[in-house]
N, C-alpha and C positions, 0 to 999 in steps of 0.2 A: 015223645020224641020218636018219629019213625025209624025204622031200621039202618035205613042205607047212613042216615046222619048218624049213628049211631057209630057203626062201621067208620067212616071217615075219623069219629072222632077220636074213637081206640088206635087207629093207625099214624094219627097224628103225634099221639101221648106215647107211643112206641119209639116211633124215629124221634122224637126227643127225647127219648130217653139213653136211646142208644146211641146220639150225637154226645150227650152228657157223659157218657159212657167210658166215649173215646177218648175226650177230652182230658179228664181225670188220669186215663191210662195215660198218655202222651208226657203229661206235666209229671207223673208217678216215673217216667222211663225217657229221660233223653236222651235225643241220637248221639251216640259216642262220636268224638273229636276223630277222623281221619287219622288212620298212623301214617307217623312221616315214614318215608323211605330211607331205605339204609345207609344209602351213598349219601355220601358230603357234600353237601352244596346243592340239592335237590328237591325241589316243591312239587309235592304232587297234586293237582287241583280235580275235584270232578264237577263236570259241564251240569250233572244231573238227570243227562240222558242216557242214552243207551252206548251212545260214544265212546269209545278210551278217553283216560283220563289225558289231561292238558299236562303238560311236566316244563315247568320252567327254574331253568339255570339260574344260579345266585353263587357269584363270585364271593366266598367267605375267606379266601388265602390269597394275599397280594404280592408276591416276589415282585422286590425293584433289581433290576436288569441292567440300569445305564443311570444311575446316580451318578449326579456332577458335584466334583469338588473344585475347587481353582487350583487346588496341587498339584491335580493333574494337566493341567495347564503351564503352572510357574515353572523356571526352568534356572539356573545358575549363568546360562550362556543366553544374551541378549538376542540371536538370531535365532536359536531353536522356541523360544521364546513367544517368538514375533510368529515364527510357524505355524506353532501351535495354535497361536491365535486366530490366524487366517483358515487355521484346519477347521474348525468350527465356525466361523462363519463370521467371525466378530468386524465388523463393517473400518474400514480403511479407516479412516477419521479416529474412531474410537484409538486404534492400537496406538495412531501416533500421539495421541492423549497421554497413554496408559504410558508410551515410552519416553515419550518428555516429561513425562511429572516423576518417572522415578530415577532419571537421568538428574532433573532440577534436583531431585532431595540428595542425590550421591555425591553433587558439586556445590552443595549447599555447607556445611563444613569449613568447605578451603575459602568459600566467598566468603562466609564471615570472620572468617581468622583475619580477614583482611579490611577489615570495617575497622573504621580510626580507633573506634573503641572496641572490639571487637562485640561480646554478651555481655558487657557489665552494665547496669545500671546508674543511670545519671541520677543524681537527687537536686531538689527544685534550687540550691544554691550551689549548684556545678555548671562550671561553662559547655558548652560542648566542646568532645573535643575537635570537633574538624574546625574550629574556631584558633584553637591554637596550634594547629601543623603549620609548615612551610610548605610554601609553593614546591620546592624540590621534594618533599613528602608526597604533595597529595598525587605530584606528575608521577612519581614512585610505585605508589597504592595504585593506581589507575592502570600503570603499566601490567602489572601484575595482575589486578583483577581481566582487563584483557586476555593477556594470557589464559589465565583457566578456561573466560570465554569463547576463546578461540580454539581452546580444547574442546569444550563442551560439542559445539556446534560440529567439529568434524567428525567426533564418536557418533552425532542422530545423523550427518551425512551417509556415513558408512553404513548404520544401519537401516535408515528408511528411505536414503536417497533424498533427503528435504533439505531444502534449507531452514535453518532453525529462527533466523533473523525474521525472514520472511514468513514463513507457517503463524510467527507472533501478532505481526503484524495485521496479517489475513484475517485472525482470529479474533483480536482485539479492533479490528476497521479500520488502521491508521492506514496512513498512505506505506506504499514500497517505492521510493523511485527504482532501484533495480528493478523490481518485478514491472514496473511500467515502461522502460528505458529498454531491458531485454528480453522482451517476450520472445525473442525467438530463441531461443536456449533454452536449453533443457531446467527443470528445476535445481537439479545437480549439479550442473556448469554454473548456472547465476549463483547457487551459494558460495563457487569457488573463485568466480571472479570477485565477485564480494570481496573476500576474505582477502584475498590478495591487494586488491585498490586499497584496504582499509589499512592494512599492514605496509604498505610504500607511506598512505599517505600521512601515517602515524610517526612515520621517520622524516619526514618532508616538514608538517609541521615543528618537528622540535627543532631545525634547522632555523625555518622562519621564525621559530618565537624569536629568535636575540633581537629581530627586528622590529616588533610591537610591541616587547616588554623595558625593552632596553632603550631603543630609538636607536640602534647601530644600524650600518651598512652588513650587509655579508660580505666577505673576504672572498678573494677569486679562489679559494680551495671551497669555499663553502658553496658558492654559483658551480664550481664543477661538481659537488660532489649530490646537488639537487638534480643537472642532468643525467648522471650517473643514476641516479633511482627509478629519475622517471622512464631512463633505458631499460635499466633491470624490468620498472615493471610491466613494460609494454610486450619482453620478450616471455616474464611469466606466464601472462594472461594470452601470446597470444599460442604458448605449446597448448591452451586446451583446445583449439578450435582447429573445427577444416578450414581447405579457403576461403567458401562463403561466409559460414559464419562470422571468419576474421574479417573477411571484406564488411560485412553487416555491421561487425561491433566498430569499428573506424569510424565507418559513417555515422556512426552514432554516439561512441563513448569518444574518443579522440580527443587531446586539447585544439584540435582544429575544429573538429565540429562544436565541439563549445562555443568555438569565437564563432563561430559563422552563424550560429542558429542566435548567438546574442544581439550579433549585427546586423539580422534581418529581423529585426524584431518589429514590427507592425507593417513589415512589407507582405508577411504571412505567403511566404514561397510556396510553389506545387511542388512536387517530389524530385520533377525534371529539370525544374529551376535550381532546386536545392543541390542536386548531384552534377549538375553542373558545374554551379558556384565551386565545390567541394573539391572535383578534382581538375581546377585548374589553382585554386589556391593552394592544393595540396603538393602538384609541381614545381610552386613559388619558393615554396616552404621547405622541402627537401634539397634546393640550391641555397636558398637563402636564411633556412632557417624562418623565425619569426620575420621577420622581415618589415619590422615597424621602423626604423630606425636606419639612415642611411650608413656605409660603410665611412669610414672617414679617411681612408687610402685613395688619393684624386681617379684612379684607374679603375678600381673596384666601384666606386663612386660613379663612375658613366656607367659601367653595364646593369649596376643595381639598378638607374634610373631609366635604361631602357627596356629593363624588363618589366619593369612596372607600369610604363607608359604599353608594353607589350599585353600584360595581363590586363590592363582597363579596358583595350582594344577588343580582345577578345570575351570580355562579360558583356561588354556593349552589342558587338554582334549575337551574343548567345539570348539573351535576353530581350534585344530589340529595345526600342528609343524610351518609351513610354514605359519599360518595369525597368530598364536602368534608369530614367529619370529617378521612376519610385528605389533602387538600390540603394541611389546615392544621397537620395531622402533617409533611409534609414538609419544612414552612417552617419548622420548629425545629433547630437545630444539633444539640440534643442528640440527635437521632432520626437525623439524616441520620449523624451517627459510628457510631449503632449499627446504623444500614442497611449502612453503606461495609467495617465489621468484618464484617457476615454475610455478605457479597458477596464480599469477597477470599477469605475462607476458607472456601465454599460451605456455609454455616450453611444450617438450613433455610429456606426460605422467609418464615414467618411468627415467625421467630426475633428481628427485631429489633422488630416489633411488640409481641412478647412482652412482651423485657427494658423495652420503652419503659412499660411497664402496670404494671411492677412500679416500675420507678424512679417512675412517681408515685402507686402508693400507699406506699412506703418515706420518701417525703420527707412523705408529709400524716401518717404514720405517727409518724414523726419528733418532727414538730411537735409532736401531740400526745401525745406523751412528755414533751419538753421542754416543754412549758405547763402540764402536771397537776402542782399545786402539791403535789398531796397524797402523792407520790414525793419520798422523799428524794433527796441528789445521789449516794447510793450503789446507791438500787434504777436510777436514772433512766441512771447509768453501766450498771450491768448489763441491762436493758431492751434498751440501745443498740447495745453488743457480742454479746445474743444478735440481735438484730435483725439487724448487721452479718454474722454468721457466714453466715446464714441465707440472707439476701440474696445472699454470695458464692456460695455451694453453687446457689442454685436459677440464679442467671445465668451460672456457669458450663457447667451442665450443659445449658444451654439454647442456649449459644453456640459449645461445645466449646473447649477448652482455648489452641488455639490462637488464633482470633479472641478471645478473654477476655482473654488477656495482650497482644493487639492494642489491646484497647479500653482497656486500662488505661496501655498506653502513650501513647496519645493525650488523656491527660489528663482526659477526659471520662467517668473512672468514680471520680471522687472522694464518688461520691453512696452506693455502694457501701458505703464505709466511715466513710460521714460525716467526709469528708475537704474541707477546703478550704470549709469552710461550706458545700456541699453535703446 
């Protein structure tokens, strides 16, 4: 072995030896764990360079600051309450949740004290008892549970400004006809006209019942003392409103707009028509009252009759030839069955104008059949049956099958088949 090899080979068996060296020392001597530092909450980390050490924060103490309880919320008075609620944020909807459902449980009590049986249990050979009350009970019970109702609802007026009828209804998707009839009132007005219509008309009916349960007439104390109400309540309802509004609710709530919006009923008025109509009938009506009925005093008797040939005068001008044609169209029963037929069953539009054009040339058609002496009673039968076929076929077709057996149900297509002296 020459030298230098020699040499390399000793310096080899050296550095490995003194790698093994190390090794041994290192595994014999581990690097001690880092001391934590003193302060609380503090990690001291090192990079491994020459750097300062890295120091990361570690939250170990949690103070809560604004812990929510609802206590601090709940309140013994209804409006600090509601405050409270709104003070945090609690979304509109919600509060009137929270305050109708504990309004319901607080009137909850007095409503069942008032249930025919109040909590008792019925067992499976007990009759019910609203089975065996009377009629003047259950009207009693009813009266009553109103009442509290009628409480109820003005306690959430007062405090949420809703109506509670309505807010129900909104909620559960029924219809409101108030809510659709008075949109332009406040929520707060429509719950108090509400209340008020409901409360006349509560008194109005038990008046009327002697006359659907009994079959009596009313007695002229009882006819005065139903105008009397409906005084009373025209002047309740109308202290809530300014003059628009009360102008608004007439033309709309009113028993004259009743009648009128009934008796244009497939004439489907413009708004201009409508207000027109409204306040010249409503002129009529402030002289003559309803004014269906002539007076029976021979003097009062002529100027009723010319105020009426006065008022036609002037719808006809207002309206012009062709929508008073169609007015006075409307005002016939037989027209308004065959409007109400092509409307449920979406007939065409100009469908019951149609059959109305046919039924009176079928009936002058008729006639003169039955008058021409010079037909025997054998052609004048058969005249009549093709006429009758004829008639069925074209107002059928014109009504659709469905609204056709609609109209013949309602009795009012006896004209049809020459039926019923029709």
């Amino acid at each position: 072995m020459t030298r230098s090899k020699f040499t390399v080979t000793l310096l080899l068996v050296n550095l490995g030896l003194v790698l093994l060296a190390g090794y041994l020392w290192r595994k014999a001597h581990p690097p001690a764990e880092p001391a934590a530092p003193s302060g609380p909450g503090v990690v001291a980390t090192s990079s491994g360079g020459p750097s300062q050490p890295v120091v990361r924060v570690v939250k170990t103490n949690v103070v809560e600051t604004n812990t929510f309880r609802w206590s601090q919320v709940e309140a013994d008075d209804y409006r600090t309450y509601i405050e409270r609620l709104r003070g945090i944020g609690v979304p509109e909807q919600t509060i009137r949740d929270l305050i109708v459902a504990d309004i319901d449980k607080l009137f909850a009590p007095r409503l069942n004290a008032l249930r025919t049986g109040g909590e008792k249990e019925l067992q499976y050979w007990q009759s019910d008892d609203k089975e065996l009350e009377s009629a003047d009970e259950y009207r009693h019970r009813e009266r009553q549970r109103r009442a509290v109702d009628y409480e109820k609802r003005e306690i959430i007026r007062q405090l949420l400004g809703i109506d509670l009828v309505s807010e129900r209804q909104r909620v559960q998707g029924a219809e409101d006809f108030f809510g659709r009839r008075l949109g332009f009132l406040s929520e707060d007005k429509r719950g108090q006209v509400r209340t008020i219509i409901e409360r006349f008309n509560e008194e109005e009916l038990a008046i009327r019942r002697k006359v659907w349960e009994e079959g009596e007439s009313l007695t002229e104390e009882e006819q005065l003392r139903l105008q009397q109400l409906q005084q009373q309540r025209e002047v309740a309802v109308t202290n809530l409103f300014t003059p628009a509004e009360l102008e608004q609710y007439q033309i709309t709530m009113s028993p004259l707009a009743y009648k009128l919006r009934d008796s244009l009923f497939g004439m489907n008025p413009s708004e201009n028509e409508y207000l027109a109509l409204f306040r010249l009938r409503k002129a009529f009506e402030e002289k003559w009252g309803d004014g269906s009925a002539a007076p029976a005093e021979p003097l009062k008797r002529a100027e009723w009759e010319q105020d009426v040939a006065t008022i036609t005068s002037q719808i006809k001008e207002s309206l012009g030839d062709q929508r008073y044609a169609e007015y006075t169209r409307a005002q016939d029963p037989a027209y308004r069955e065959l409007a109400l037929a092509a409307a449920r069953y979406k007939a065409p539009a100009a469908a019951a104008a149609e059959v109305y054009e046919y039924r009176r040339v079928v009936l002058e058609q008729r006639a003169t059949v039955a008058g021409n002496r010079s037909l025997t009673r054998e052609q004048q039968q058969a005249a009549l049956s093709a006429m009758a076929a004829e008639t069925e076929r074209a107002v059928r077709a014109t009504l659709g099958d469905r609204a056709y057996s609609y109209y013949l149900r309602s009795g009012q297509g006896g004209w049809i088949h020459g039926d019923n002296g029709q």
